[in-house]
CHARMM-style PDB file with segment names, atoms N, HN, CA, C and O in Angstrom:
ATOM      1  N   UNK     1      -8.232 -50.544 -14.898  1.00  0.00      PROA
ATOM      2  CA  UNK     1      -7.345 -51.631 -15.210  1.00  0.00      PROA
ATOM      3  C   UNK     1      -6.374 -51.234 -16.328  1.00  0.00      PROA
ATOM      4  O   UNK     1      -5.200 -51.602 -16.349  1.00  0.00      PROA
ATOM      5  N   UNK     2      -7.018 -50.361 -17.370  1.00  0.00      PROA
ATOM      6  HN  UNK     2      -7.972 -50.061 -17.353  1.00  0.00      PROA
ATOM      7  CA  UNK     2      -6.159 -49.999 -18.180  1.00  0.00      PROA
ATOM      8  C   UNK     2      -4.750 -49.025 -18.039  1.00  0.00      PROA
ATOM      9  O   UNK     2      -3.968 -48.793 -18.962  1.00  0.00      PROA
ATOM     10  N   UNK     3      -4.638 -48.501 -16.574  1.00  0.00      PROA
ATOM     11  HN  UNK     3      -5.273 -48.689 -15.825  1.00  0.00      PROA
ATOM     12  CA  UNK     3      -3.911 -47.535 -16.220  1.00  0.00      PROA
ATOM     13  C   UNK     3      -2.924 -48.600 -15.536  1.00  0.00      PROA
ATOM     14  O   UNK     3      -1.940 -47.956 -15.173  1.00  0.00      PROA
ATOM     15  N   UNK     4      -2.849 -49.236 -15.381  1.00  0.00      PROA
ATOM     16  HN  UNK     4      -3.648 -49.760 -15.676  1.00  0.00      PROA
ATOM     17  CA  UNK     4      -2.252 -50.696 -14.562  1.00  0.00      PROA
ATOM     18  C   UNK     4      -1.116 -51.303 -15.766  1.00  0.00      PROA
ATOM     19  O   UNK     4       0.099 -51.474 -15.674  1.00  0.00      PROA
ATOM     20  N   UNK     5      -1.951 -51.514 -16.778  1.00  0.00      PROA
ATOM     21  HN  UNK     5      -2.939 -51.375 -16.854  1.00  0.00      PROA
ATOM     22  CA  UNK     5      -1.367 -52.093 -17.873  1.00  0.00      PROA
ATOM     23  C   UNK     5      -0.356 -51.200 -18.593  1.00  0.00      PROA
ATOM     24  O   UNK     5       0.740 -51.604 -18.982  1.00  0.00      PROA
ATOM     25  N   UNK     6      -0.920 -49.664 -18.770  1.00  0.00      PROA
ATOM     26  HN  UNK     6      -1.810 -49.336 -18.454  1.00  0.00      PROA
ATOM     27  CA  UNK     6      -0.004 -48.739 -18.895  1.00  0.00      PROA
ATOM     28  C   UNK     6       1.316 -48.752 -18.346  1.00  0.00      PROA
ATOM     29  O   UNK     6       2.427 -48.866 -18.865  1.00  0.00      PROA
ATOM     30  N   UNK     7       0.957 -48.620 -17.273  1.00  0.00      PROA
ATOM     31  HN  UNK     7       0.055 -48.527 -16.851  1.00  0.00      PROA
ATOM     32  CA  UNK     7       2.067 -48.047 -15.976  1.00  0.00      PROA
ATOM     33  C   UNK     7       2.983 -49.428 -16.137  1.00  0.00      PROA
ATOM     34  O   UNK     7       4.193 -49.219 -16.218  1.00  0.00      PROA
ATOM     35  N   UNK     8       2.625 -50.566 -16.183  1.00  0.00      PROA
ATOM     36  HN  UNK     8       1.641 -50.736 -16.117  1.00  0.00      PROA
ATOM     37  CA  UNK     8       3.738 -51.760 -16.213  1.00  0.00      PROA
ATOM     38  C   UNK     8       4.430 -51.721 -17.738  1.00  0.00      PROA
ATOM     39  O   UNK     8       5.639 -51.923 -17.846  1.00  0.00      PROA
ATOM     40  N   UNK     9       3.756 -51.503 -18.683  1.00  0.00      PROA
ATOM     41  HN  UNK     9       2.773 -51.339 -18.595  1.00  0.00      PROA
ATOM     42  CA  UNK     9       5.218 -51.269 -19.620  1.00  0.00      PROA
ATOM     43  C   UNK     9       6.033 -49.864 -19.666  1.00  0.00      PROA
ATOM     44  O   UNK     9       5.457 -48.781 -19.775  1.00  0.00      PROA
ATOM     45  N   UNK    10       6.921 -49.955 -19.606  1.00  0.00      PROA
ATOM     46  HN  UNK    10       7.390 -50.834 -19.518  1.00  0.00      PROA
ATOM     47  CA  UNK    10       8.094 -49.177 -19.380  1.00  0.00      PROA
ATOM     48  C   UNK    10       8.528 -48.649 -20.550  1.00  0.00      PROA
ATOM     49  O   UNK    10       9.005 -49.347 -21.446  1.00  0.00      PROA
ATOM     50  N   UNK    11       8.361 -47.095 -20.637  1.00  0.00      PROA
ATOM     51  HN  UNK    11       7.974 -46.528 -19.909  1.00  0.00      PROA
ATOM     52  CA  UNK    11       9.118 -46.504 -22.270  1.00  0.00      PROA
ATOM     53  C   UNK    11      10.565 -46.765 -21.704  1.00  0.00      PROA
ATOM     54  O   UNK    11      11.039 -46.819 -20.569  1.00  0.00      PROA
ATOM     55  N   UNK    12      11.052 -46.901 -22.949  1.00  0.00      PROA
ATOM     56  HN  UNK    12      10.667 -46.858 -23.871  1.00  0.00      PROA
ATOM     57  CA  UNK    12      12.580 -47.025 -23.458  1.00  0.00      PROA
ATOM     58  C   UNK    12      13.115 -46.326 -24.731  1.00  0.00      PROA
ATOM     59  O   UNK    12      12.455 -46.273 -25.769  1.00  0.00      PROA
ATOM     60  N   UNK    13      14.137 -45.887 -24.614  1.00  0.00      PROA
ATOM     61  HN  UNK    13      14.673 -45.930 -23.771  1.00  0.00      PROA
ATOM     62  CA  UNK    13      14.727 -44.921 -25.685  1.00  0.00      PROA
ATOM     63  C   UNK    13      16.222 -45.567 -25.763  1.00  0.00      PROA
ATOM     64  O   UNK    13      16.881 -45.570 -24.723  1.00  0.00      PROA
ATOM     65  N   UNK    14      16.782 -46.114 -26.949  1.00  0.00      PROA
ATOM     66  HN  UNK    14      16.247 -46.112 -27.793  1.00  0.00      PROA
ATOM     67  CA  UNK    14      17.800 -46.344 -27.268  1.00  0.00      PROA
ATOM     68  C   UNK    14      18.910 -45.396 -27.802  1.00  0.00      PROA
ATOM     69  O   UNK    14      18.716 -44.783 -28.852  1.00  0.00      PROA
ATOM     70  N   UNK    15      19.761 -45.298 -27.289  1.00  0.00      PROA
ATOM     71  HN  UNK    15      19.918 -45.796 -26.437  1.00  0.00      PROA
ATOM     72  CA  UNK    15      20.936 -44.100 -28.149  1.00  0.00      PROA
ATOM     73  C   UNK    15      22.249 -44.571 -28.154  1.00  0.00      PROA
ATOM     74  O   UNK    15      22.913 -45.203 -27.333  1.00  0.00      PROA
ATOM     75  N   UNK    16      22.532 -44.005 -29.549  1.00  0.00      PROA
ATOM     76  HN  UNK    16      21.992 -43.491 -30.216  1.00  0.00      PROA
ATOM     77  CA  UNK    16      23.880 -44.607 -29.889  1.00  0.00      PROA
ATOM     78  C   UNK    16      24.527 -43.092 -30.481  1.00  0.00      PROA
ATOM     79  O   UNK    16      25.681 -43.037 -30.907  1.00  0.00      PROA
ATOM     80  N   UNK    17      26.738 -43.600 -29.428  1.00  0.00      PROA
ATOM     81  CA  UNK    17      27.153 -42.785 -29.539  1.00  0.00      PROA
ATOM     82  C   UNK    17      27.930 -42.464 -30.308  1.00  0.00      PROA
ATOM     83  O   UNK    17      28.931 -43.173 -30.411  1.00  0.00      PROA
ATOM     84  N   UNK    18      27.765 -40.990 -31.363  1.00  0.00      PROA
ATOM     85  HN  UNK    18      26.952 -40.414 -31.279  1.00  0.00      PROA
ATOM     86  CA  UNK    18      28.127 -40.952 -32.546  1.00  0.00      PROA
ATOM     87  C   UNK    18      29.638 -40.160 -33.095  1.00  0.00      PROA
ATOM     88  O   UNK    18      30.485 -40.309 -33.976  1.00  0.00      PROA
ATOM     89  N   UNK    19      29.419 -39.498 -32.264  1.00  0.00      PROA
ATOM     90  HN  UNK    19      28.731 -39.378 -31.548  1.00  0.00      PROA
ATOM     91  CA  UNK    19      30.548 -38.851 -31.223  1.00  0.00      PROA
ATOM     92  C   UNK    19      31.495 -38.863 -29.772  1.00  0.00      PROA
ATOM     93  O   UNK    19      31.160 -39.205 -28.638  1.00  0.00      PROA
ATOM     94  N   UNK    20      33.064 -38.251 -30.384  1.00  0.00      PROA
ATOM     95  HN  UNK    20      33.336 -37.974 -31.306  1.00  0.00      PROA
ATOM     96  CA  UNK    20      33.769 -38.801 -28.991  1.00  0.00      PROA
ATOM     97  C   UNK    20      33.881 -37.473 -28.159  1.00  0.00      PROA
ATOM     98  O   UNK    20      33.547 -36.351 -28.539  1.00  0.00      PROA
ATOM     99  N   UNK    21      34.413 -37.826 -26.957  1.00  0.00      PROA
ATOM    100  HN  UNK    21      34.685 -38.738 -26.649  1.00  0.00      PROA
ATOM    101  CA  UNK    21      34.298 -36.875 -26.044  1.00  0.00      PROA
ATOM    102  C   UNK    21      35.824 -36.215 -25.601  1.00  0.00      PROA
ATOM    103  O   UNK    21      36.185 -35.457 -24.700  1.00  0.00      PROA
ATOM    104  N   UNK    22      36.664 -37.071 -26.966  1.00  0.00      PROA
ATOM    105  HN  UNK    22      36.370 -37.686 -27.698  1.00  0.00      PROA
ATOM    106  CA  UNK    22      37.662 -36.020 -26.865  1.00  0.00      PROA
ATOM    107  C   UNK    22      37.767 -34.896 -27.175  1.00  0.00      PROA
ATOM    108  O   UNK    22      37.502 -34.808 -28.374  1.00  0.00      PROA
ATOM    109  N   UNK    23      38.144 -33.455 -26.531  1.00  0.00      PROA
ATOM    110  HN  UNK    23      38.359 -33.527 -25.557  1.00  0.00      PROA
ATOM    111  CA  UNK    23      38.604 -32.566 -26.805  1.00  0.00      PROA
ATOM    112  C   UNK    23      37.574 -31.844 -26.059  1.00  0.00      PROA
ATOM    113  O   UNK    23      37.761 -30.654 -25.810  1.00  0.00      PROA
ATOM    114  N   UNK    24      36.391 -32.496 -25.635  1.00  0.00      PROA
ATOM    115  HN  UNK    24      36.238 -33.464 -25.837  1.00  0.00      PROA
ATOM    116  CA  UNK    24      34.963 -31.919 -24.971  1.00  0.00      PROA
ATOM    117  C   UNK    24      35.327 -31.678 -23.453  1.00  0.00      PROA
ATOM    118  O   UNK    24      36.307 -32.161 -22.886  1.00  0.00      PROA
ATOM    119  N   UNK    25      34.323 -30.805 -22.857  1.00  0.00      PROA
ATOM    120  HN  UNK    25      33.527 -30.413 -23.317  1.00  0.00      PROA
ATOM    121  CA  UNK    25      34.495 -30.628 -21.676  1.00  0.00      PROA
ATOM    122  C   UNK    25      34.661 -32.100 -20.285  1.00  0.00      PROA
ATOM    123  O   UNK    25      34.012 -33.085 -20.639  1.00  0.00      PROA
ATOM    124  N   UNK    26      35.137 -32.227 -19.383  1.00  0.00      PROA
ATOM    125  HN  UNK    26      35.664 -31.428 -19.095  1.00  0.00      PROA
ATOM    126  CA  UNK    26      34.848 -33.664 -18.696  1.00  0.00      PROA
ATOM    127  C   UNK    26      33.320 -33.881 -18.403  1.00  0.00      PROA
ATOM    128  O   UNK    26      32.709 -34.865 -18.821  1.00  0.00      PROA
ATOM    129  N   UNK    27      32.678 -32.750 -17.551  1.00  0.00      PROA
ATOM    130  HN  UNK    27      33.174 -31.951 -17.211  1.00  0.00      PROA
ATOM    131  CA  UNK    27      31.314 -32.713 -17.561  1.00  0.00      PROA
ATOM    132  C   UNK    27      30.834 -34.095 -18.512  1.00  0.00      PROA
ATOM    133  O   UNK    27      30.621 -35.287 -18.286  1.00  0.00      PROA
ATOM    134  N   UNK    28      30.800 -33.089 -19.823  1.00  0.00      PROA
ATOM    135  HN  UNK    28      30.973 -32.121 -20.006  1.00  0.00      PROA
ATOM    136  CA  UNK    28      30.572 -33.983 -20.854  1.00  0.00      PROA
ATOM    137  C   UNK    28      30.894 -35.660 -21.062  1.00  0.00      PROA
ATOM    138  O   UNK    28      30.109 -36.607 -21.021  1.00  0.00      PROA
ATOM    139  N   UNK    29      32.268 -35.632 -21.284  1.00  0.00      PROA
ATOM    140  HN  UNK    29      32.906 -34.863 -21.317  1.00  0.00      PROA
ATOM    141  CA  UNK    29      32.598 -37.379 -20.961  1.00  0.00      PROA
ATOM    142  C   UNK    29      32.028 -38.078 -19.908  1.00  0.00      PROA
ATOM    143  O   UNK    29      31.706 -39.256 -20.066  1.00  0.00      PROA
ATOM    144  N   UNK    30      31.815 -37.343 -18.557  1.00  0.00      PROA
ATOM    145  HN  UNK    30      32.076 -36.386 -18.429  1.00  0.00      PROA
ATOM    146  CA  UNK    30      31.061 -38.327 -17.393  1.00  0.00      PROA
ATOM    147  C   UNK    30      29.850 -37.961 -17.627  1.00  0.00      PROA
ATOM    148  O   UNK    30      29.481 -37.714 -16.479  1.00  0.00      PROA
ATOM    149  N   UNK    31      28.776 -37.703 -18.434  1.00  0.00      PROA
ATOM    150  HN  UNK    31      29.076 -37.904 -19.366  1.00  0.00      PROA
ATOM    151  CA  UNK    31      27.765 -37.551 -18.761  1.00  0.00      PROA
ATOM    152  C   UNK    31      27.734 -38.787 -19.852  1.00  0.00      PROA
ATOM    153  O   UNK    31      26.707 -39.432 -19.641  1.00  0.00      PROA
ATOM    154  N   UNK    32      28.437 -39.309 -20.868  1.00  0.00      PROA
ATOM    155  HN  UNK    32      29.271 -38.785 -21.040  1.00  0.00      PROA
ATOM    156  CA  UNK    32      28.050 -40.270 -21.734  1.00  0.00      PROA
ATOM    157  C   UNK    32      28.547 -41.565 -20.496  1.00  0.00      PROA
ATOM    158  O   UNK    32      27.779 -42.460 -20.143  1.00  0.00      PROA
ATOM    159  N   UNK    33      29.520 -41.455 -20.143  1.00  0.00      PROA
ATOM    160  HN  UNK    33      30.144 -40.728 -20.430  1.00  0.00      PROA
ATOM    161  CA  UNK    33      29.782 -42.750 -19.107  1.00  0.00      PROA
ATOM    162  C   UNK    33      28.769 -42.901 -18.234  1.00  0.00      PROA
ATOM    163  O   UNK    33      28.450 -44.079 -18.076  1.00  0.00      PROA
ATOM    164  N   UNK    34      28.138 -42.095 -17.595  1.00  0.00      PROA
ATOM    165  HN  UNK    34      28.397 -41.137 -17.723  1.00  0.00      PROA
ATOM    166  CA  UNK    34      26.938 -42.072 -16.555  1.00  0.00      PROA
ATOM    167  C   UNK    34      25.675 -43.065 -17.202  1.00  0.00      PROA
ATOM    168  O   UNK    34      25.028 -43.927 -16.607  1.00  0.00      PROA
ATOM    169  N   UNK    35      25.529 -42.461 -19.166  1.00  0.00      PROA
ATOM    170  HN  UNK    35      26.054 -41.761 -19.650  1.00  0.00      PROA
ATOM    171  CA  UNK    35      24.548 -42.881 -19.629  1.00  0.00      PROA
ATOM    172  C   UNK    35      24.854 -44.389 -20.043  1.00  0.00      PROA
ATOM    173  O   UNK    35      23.924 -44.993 -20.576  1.00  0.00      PROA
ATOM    174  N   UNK    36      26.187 -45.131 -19.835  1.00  0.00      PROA
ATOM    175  HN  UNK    36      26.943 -44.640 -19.402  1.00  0.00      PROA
ATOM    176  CA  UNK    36      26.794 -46.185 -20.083  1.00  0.00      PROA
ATOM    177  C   UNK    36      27.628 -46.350 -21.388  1.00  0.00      PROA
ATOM    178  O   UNK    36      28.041 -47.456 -21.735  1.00  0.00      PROA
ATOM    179  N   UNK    37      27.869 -45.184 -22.115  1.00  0.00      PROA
ATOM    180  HN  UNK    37      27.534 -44.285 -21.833  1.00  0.00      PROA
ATOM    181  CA  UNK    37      28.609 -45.122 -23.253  1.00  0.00      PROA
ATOM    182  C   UNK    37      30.273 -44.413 -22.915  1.00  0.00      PROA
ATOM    183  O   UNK    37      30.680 -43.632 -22.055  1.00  0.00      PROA
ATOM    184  N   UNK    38      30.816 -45.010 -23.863  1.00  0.00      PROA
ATOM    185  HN  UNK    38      30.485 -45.644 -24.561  1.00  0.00      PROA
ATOM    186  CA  UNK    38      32.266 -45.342 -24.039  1.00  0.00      PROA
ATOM    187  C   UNK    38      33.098 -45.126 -24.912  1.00  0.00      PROA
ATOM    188  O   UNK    38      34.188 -44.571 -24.774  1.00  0.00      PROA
ATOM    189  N   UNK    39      32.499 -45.670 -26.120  1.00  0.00      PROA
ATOM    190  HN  UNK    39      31.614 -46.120 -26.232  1.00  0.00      PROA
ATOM    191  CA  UNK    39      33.392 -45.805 -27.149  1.00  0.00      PROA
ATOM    192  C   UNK    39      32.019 -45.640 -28.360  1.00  0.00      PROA
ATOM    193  O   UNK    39      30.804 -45.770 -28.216  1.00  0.00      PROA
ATOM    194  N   UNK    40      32.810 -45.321 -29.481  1.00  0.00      PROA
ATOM    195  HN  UNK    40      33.798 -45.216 -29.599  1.00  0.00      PROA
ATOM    196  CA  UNK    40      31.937 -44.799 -30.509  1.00  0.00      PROA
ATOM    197  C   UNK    40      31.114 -45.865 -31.103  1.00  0.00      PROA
ATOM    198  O   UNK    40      31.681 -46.952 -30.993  1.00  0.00      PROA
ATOM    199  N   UNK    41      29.782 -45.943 -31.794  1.00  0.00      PROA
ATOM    200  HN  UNK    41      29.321 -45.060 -31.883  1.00  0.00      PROA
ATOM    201  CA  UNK    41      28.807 -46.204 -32.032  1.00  0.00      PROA
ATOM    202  C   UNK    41      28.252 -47.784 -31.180  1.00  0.00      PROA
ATOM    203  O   UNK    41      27.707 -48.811 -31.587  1.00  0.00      PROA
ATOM    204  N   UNK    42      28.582 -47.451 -30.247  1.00  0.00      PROA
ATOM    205  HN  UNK    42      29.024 -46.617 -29.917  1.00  0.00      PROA
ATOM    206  CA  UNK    42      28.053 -48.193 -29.063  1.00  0.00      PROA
ATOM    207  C   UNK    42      26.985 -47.830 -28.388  1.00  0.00      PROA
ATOM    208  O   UNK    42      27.108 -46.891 -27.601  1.00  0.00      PROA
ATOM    209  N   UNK    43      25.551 -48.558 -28.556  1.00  0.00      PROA
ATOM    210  HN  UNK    43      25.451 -49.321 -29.195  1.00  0.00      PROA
ATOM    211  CA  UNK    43      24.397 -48.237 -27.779  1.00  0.00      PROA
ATOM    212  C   UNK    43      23.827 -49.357 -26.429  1.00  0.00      PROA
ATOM    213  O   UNK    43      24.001 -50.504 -26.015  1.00  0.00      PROA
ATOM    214  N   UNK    44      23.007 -48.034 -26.114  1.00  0.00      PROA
ATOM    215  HN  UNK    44      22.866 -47.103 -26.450  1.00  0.00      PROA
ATOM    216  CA  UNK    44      22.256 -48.840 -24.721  1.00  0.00      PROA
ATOM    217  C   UNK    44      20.795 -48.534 -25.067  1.00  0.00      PROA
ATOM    218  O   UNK    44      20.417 -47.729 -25.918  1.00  0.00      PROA
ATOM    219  N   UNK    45      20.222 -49.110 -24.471  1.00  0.00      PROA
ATOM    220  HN  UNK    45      20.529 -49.764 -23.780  1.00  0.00      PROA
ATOM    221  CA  UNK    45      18.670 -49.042 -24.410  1.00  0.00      PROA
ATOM    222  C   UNK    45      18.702 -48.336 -22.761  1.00  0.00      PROA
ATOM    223  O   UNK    45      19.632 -48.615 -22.005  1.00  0.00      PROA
ATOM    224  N   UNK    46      17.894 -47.670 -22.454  1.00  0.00      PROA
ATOM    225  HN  UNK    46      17.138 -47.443 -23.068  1.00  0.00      PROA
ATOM    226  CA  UNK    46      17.486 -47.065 -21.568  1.00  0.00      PROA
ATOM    227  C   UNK    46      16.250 -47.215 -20.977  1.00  0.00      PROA
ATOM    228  O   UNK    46      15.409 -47.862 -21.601  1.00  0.00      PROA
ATOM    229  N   UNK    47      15.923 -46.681 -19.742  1.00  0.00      PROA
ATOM    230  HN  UNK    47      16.606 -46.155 -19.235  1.00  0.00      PROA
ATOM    231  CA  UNK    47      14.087 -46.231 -19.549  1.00  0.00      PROA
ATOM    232  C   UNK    47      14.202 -44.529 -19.465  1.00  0.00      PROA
ATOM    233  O   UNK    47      15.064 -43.752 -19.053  1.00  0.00      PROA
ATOM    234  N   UNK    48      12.839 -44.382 -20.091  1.00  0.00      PROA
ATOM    235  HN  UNK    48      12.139 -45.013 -20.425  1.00  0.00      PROA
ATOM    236  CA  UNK    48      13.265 -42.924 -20.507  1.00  0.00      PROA
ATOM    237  C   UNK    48      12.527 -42.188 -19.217  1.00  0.00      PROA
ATOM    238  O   UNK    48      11.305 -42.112 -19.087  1.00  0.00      PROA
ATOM    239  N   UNK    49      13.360 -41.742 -18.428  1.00  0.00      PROA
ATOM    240  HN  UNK    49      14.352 -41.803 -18.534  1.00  0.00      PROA
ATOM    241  CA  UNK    49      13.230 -41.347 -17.157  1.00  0.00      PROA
ATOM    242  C   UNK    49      13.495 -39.591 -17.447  1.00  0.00      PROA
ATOM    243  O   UNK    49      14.532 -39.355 -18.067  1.00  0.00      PROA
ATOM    244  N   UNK    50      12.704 -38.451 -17.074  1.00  0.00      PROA
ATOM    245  HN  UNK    50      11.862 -38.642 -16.569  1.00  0.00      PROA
ATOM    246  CA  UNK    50      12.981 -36.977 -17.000  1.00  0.00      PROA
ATOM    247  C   UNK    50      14.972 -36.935 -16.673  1.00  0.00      PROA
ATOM    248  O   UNK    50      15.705 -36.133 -17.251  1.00  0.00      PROA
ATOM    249  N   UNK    51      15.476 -37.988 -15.646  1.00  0.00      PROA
ATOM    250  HN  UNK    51      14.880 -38.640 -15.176  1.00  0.00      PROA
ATOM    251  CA  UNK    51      17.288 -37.762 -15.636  1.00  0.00      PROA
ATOM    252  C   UNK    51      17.929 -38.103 -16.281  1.00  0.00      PROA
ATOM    253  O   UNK    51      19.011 -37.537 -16.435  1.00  0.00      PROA
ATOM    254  N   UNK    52      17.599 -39.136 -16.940  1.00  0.00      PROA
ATOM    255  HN  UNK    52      16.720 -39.595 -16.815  1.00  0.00      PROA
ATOM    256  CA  UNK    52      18.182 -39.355 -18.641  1.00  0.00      PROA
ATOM    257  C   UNK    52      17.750 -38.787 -19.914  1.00  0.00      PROA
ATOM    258  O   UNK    52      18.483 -38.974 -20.886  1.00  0.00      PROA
ATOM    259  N   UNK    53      16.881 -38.250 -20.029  1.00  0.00      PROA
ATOM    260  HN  UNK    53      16.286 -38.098 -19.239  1.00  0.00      PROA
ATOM    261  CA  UNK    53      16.434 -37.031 -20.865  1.00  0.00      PROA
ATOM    262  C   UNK    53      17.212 -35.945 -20.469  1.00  0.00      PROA
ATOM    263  O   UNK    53      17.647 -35.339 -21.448  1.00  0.00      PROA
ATOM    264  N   UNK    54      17.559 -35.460 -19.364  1.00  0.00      PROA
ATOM    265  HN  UNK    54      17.206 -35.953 -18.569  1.00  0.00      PROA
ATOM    266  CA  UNK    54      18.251 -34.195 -18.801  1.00  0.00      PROA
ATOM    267  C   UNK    54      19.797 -34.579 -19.700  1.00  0.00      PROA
ATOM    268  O   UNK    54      20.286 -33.839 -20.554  1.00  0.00      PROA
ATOM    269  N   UNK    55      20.449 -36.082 -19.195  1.00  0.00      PROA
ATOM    270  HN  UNK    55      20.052 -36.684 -18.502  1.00  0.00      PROA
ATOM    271  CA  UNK    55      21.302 -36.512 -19.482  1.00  0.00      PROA
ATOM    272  C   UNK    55      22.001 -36.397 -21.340  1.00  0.00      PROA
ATOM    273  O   UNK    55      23.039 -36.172 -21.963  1.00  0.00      PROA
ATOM    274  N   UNK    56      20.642 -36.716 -21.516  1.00  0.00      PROA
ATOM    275  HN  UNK    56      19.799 -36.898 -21.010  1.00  0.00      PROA
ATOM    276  CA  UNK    56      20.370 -36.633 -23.398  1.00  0.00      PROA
ATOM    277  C   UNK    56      20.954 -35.188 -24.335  1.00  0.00      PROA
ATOM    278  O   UNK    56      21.632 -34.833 -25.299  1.00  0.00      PROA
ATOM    279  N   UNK    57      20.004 -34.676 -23.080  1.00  0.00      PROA
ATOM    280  HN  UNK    57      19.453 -34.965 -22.297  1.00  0.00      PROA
ATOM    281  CA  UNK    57      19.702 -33.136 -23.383  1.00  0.00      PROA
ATOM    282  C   UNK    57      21.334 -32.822 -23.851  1.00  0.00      PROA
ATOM    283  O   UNK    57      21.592 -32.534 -25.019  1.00  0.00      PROA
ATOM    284  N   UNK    58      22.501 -32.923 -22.691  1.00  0.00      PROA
ATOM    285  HN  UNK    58      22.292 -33.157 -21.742  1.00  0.00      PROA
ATOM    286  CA  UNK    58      23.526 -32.100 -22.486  1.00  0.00      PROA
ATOM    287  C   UNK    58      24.353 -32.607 -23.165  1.00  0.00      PROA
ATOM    288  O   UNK    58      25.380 -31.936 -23.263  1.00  0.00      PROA
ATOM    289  N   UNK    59      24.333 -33.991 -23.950  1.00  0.00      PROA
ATOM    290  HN  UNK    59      23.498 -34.536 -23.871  1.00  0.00      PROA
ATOM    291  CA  UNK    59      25.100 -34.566 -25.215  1.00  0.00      PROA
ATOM    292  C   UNK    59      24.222 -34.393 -26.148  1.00  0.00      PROA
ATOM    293  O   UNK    59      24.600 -35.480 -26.587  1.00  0.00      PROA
ATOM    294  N   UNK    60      23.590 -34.149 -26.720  1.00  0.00      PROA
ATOM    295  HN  UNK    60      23.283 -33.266 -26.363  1.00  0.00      PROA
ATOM    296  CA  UNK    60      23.025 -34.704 -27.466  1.00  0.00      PROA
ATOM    297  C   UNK    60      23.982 -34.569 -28.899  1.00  0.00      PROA
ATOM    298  O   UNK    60      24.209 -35.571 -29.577  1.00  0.00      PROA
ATOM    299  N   UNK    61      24.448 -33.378 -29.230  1.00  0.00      PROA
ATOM    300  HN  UNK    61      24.264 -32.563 -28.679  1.00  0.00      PROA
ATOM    301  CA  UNK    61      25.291 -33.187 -29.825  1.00  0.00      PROA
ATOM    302  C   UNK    61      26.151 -34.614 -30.600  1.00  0.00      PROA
ATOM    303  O   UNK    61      26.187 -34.781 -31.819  1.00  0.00      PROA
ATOM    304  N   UNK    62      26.781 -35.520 -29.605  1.00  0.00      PROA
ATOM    305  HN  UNK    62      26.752 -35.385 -28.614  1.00  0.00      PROA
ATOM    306  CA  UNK    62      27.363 -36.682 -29.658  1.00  0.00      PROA
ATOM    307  C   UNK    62      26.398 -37.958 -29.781  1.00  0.00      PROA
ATOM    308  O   UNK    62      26.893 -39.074 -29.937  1.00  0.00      PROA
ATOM    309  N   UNK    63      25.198 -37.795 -29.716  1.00  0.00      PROA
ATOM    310  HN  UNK    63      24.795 -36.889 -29.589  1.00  0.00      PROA
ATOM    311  CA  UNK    63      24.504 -39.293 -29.684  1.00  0.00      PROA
ATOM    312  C   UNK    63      23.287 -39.242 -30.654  1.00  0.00      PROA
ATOM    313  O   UNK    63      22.543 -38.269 -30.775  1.00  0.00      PROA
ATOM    314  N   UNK    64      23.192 -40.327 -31.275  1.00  0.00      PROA
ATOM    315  HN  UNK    64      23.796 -41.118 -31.177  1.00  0.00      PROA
ATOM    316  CA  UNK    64      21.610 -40.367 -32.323  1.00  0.00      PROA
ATOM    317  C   UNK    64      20.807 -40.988 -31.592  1.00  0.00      PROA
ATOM    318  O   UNK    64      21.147 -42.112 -31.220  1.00  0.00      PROA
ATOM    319  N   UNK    65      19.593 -40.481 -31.196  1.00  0.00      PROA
ATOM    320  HN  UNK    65      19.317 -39.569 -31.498  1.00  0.00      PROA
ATOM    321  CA  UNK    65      18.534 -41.004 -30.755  1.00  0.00      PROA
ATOM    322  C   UNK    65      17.460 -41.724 -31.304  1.00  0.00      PROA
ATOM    323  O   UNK    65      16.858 -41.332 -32.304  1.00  0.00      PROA
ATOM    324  N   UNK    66      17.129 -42.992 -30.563  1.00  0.00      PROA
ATOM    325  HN  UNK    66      17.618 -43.310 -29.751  1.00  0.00      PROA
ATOM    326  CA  UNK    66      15.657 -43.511 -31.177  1.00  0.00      PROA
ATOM    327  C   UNK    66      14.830 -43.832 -29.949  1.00  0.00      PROA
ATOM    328  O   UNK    66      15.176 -44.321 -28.874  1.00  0.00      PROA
ATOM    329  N   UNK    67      13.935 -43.528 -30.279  1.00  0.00      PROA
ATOM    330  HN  UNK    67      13.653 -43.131 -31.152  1.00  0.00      PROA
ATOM    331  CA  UNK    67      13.011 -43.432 -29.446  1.00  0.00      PROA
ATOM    332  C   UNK    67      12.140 -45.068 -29.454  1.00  0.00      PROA
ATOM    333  O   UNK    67      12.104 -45.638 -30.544  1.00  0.00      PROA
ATOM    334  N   UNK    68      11.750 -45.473 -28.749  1.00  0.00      PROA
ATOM    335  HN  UNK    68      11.779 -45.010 -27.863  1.00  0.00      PROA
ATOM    336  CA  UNK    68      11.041 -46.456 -28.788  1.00  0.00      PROA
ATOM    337  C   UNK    68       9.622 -46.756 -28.033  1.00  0.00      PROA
ATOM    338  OT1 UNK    68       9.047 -47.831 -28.204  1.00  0.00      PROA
TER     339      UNK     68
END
């Protein structure tokens, strides 16, 4: 039962973007738009899924992470 209870709450990782994506590769810019960011210190909450970690990974440079 306890693996039940696990599995229904959902990790989430919030990140806010600290950096712009001018002058950066496009890659890059459709990588923060993908993650729903835009404009500077604007965050989303996420579910922290292995493709948004991948996502994380390749900005990270531009975004402060919190983990939740």
């Amino acid at each position: 039962m306890a693996k039940k209870a696990a599995a229904a709450v959902k990790q989430t990782v919030t990140i806010t973007q600290i950096g712009s994506a001018i002058g950066r590769p496009k890659d890059q810019g459709a990588t923060l738009i993908g993650l729903g960011l835009n404009k500077l210190h604007k965050s989303r909450t996420l579910e922290d899924t292995p493709s948004v970690r991948g996502m994380i990974a390749k900005v990270r440079h531009l975004l402060h992470l919190d983990e939740a």
